[in-house]
C-alpha positions as CSV (number, residue, x, y, z in Angstrom):
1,X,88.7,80.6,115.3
2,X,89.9,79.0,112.1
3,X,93.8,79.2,111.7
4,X,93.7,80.6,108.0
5,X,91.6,83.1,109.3
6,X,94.0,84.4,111.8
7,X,97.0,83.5,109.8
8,X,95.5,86.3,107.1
9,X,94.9,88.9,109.5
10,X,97.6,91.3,110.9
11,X,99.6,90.1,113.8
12,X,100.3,92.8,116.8
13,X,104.0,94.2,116.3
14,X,103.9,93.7,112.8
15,X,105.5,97.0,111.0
16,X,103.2,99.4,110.8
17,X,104.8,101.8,107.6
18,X,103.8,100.4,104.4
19,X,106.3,98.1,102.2
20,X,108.0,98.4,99.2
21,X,104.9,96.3,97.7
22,X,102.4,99.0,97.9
23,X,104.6,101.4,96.5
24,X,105.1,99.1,93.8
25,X,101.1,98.9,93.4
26,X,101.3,102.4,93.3
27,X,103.2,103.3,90.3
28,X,100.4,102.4,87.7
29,X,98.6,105.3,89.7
30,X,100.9,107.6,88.1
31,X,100.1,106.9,84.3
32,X,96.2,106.1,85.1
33,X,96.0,109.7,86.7
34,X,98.2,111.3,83.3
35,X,95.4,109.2,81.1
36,X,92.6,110.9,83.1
37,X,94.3,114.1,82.6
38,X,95.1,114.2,79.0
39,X,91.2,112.7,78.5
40,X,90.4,115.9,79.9
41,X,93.3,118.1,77.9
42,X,92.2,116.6,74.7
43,X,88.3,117.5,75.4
44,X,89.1,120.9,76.3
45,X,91.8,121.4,73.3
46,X,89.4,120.4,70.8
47,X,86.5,122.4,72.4
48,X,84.1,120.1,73.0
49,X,84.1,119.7,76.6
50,X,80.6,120.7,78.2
51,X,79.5,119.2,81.7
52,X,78.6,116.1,80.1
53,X,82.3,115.2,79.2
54,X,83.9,116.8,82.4
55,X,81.2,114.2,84.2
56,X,82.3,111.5,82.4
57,X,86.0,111.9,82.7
58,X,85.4,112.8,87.2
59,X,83.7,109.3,87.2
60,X,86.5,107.3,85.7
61,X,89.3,109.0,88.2
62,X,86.7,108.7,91.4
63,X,86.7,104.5,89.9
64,X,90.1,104.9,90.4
65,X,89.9,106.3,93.4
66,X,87.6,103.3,95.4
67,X,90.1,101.0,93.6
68,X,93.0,102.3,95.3
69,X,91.5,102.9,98.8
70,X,90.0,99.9,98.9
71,X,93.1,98.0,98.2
72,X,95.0,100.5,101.1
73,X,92.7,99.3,103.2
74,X,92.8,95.6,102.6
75,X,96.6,95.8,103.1
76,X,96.0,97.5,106.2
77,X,93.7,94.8,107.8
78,X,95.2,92.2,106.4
79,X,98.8,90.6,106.6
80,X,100.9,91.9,103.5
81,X,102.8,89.5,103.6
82,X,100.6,86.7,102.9
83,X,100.5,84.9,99.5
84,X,97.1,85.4,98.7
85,X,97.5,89.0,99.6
86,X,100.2,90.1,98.1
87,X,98.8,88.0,94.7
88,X,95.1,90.1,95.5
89,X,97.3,93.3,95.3
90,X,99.2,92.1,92.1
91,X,95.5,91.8,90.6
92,X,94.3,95.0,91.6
93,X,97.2,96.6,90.0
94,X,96.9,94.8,86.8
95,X,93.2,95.6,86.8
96,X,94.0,99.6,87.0
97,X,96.5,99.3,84.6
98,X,93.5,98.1,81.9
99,X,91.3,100.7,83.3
100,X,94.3,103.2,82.6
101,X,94.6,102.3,79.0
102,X,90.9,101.7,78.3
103,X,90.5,105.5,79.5
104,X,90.3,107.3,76.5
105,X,88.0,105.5,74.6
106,X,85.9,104.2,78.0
107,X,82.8,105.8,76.9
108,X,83.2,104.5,73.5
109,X,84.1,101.1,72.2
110,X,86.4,100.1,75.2
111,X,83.6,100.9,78.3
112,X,83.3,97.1,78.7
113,X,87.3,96.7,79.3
114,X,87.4,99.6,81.8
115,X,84.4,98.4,83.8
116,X,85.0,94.7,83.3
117,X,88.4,95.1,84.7
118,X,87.3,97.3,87.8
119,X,84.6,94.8,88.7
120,X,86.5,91.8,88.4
121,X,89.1,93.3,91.1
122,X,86.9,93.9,93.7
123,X,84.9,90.5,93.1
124,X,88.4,88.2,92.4
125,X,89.3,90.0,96.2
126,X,85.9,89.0,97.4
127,X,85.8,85.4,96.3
128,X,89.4,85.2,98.0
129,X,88.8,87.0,101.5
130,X,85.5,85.7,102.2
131,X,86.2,82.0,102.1
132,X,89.4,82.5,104.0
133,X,88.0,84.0,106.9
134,X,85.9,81.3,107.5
135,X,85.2,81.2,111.5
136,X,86.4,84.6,112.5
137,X,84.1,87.9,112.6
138,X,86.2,89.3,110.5
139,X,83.6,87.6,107.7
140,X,80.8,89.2,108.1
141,X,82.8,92.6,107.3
142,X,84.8,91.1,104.3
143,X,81.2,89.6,102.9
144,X,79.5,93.4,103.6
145,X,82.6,94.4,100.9
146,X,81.8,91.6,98.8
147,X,78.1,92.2,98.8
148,X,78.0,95.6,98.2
149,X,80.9,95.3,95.2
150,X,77.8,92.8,93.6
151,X,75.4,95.3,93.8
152,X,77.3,98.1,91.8
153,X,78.7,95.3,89.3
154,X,75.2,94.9,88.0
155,X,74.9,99.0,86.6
156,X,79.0,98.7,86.0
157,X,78.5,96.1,83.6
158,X,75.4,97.1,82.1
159,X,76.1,100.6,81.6
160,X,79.2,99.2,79.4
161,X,76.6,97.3,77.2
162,X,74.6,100.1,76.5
163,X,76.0,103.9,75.0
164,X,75.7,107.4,75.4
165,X,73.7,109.0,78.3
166,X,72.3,105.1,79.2
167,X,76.0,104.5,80.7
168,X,77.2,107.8,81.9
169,X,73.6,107.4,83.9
170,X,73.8,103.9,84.8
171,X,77.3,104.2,85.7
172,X,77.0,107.6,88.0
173,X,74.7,105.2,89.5
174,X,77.7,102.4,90.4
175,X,80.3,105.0,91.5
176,X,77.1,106.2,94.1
177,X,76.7,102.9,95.1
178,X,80.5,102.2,95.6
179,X,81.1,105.5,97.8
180,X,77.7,105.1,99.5
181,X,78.6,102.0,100.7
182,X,82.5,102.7,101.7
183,X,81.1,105.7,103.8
184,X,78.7,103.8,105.1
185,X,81.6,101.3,106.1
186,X,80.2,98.5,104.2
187,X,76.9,97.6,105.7
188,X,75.0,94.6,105.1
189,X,71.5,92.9,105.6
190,X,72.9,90.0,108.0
191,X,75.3,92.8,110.3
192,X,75.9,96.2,111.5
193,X,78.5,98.0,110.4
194,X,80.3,99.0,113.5
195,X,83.6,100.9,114.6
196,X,84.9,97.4,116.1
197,X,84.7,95.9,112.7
198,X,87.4,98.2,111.0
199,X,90.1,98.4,113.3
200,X,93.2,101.0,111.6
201,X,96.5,101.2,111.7
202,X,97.2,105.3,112.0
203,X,100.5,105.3,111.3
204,X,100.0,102.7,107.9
205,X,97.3,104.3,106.7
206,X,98.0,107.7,107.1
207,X,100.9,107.0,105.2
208,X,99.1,105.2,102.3
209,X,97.6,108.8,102.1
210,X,100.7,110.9,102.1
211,X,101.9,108.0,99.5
212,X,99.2,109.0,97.3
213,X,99.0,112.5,97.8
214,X,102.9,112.3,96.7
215,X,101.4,109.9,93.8
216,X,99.2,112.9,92.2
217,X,101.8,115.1,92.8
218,X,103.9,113.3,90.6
219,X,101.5,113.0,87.5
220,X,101.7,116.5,88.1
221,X,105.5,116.8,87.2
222,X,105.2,114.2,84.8
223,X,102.3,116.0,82.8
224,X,103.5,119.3,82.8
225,X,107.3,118.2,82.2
226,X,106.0,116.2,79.1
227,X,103.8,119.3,77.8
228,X,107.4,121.4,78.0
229,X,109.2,119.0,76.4
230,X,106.6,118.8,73.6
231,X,106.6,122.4,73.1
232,X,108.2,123.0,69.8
233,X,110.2,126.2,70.8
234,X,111.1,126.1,74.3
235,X,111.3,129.6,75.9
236,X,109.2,132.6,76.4
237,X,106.0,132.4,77.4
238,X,106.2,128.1,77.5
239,X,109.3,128.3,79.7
240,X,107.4,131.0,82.2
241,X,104.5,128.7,82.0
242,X,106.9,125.7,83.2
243,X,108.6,127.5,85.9
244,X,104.8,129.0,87.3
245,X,103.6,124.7,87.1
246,X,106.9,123.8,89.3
247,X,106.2,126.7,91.7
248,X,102.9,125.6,92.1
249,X,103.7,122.3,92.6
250,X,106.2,123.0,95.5
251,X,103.8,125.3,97.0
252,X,100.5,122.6,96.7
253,X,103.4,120.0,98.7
254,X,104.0,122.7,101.6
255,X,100.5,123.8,102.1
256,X,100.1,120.2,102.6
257,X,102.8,119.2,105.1
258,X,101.8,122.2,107.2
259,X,101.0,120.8,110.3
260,X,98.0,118.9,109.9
261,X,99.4,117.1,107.3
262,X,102.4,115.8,108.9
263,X,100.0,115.0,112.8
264,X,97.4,112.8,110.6
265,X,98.5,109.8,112.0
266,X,98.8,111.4,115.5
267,X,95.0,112.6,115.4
268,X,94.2,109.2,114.4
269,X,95.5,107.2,117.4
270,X,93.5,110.3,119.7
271,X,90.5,109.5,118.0
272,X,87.5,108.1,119.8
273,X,86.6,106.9,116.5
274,X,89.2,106.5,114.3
275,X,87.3,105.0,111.2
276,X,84.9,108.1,111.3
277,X,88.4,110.1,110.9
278,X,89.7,108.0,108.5
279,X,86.6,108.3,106.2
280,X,87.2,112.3,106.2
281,X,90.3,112.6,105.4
282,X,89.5,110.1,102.5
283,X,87.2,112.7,101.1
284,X,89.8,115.2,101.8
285,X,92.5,113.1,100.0
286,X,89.5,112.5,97.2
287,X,89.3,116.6,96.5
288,X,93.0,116.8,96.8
289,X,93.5,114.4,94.0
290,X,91.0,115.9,91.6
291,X,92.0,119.4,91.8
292,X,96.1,118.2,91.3
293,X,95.1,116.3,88.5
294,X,92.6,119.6,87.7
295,X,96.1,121.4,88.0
296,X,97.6,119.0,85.4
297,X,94.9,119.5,83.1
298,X,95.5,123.4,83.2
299,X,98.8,123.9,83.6
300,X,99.1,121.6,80.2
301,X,96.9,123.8,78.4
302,X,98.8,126.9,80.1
303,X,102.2,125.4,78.5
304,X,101.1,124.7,75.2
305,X,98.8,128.1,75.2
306,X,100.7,130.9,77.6
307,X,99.1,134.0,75.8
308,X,96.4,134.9,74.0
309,X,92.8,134.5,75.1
310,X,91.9,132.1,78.0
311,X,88.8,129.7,76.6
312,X,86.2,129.6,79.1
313,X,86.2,125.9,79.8
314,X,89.8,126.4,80.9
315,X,89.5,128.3,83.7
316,X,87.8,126.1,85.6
317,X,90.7,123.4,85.7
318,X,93.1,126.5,86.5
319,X,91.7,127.9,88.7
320,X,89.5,124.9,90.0
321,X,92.2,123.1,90.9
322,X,93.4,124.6,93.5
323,X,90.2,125.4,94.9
324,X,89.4,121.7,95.5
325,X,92.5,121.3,96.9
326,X,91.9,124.1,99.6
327,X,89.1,122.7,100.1
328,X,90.5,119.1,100.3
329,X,93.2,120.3,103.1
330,X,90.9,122.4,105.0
331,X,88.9,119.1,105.6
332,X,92.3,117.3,106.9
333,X,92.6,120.2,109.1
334,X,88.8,120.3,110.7
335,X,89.4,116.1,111.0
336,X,93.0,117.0,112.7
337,X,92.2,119.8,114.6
338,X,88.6,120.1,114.8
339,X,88.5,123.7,112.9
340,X,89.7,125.6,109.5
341,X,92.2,128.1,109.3
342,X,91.0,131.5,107.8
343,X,93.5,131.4,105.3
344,X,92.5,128.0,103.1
345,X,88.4,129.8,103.1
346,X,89.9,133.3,101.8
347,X,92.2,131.1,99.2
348,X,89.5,129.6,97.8
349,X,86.8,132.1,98.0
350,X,89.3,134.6,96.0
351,X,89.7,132.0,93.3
352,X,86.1,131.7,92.6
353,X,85.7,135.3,93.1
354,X,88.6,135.9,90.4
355,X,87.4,133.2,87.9
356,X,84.8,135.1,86.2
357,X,87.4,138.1,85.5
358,X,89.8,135.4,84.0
359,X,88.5,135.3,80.8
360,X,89.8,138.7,80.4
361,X,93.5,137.8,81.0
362,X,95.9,135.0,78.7
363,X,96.4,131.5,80.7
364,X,99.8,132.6,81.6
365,X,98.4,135.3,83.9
366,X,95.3,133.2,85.5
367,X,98.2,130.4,86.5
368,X,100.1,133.2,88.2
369,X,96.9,134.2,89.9
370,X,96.7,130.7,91.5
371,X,100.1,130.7,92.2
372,X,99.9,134.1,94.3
373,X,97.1,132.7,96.4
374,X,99.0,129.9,97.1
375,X,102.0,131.8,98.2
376,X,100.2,134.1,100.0
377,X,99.0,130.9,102.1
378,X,102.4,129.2,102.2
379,X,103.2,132.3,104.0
380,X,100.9,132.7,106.5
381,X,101.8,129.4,107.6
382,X,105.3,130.2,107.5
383,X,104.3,133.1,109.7
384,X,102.0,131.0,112.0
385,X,104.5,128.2,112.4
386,X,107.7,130.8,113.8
387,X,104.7,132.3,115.8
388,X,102.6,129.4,117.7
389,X,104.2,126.4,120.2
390,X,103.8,123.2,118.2
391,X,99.9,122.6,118.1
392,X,98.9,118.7,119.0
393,X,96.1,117.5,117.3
394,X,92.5,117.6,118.5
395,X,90.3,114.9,116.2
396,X,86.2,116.0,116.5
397,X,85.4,113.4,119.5
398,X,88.6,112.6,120.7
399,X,89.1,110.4,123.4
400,X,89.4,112.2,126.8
């Protein structure tokens, strides 16, 4: 085995909570997630957002998205505390923070920035991990990443060359590729993918996903804070509209933490295959994180707009929102438990129910509707929690 290989690798005792350098890669999450949102606000302020537009602006936060998993998951197989990682983790921030400010214009006259910066982060990491692992098995899974990272660059990169439908097309095909292959867990021609190739920390990576989830939760706050601040006369309806956005936020945090939430990590360790977990409660993590920044979007619009009539487009984002996140935590629940409580399926069925009435009612009153659905589960978990002994996790497959 060759000693740089093991020397990057993790060593057995190392800390398993994450340092104060992923947080610090974190914090350009929080203004790439407000760009994404106020792409979104502007499109839907100036009426021109059809399906086309929402597409576009879901494909530049799910980029975002691989970017930051990926990276999670590099400093969770590899030693932090390394040189070379801790430079590869520098880059990857600097490469979202281009992406982040090539955002609203990424379709237009800055599409080569935003995709030339995501592709050069995942092939800079490449061209460092590969050749450092040289001798250990540990290669054959790093190359799988790199190989698969050169397939999507080719539609990345040409889809910024071209315009219009070409690159909305060319790069839905790149973001299919990216989460095709991180599902997939990377395969390659020369190996098999297997479970013995991506051994996980629980406890590390679990919190990476809290860390996010906290992440989004703050572009929340900071999006909604800025709209009220912004407001030009700050009371009434603006000031309800504020105080519904902070409820809402406290509540999307509890409904989190309940349970599930906080035995993550737990379910991991039981799990007879903890990668399989920890690929479903990425896509849970994935929902979560679109329907907060969903939220953000709407409660925005809800700020600068409390009364009057609700624009169609809206309510989607409203309402939306916190359907994906139901959805979103009922899937860390099934991976945590192996099953869904009733009351995240009746949330979110009685938001779509409600949406098509919403057009009836000012923003003000379609936030409040979200907000009451979201109490009325906060409760029930309040109620199950003084009710029930403390519930240990059962992962799908768990180890006997």
């Amino acid at each position: 085995m060759s000693t740089r290989a093991a020397a990057l690798l993790r060593k057995p005792g190392q800390p398993q909570r994450p340092s104060l350098l992923e947080l610090f890669f974190d914090l350009v999450f929080v203004f790439a997630l407000n760009r994404v949102s106020h792409r979104m606000v502007d499109e839907l302020t100036e009426r021109r957002i059809v399906l086309v537009e929402a597409g576009e602006t879901l494909l530049l936060l799910l980029a975002f998205l691989v970017l930051w998993f990926v990276t999670a998951w590099v400093t969770d197989l590899y030693d932090p505390q390394r040189p070379q990682l801790q430079l590869l983790v520098y880059t990857a921030m600097l490469g979202a923070l281009v992406m982040a400010v090539a955002v609203p214009r990424a379709f237009g006259d800055r599409g080569l920035v935003f995709a030339g910066a995501y592709v050069a982060v995942h092939i800079i990491r490449g061209l460092v991990i590969v050749p450092m692992l040289r001798g250990h098995e540990a290669q054959l899974r790093a190359a799988g990443v790199f190989f698969w990272f050169t397939l999507s660059a080719v539609p990345w990169i040409t889809g910024a060359i071209v315009t219009d439908l070409a690159r909305s097309l060319l790069w839905t095909l790149a973001i299919a590729i990216d989460y095709a292959a991180l599902l997939l867990l990377y395969p390659a021609p020369w190996s098999r993918a297997t479970q013995r190739q991506w051994p996980v920390l629980a406890e590390y990576l679990s919190e990476r996903y809290r860390q996010f989830f906290i992440i989004a939760l703050g572009e929340l706050i900071l999006t909604t804070g800025s709209a009220f601040s912004d407001t030009s006369i700050q009371h009434g309806g603006a000031a309800a509209a504020f105080a519904v956005a902070f409820i809402t936020t406290v509540l999307l945090f509890r409904v989190y933490l309940f349970r599930a939430g906080q035995l993550l990590p737990e379910a991991i360790r039981a799990a007879a295959e903890p990668s399989r977990l920890i690929r479903e409660a990425y896509l849970a993590h994935v929902l979560m994180v679109v329907g907060i920044v969903a939220v953000a979007v709407g409660y925005e619009l809800v700020i600068e707009h409390p009364f009057g009539r609700t624009n169609g487009p809206w309510i989607p984002v409203i309402l939306g929102g916190p359907m994906l996140f139901l959805i979103g935590r009922a899937l860390v629940e099934h991976a945590v438990f192996d099953r869904v409580s009733h009351s995240r399926i009746i949330g979110a069925l009685t938001l779509a129910g409600a949406s098509p009435l919403m057009i009836l009612l000012p923003p003000l009153a379609v936030a409040g509707t979200a907000v009451v659905v979201l109490a009325g589960i906060a409760a029930t978990d309040a109620v199950h929690a003084r009710g029930k002994p403390p519930e240990r996790p059962h992962p799908p497959n768990s180890k006997p």
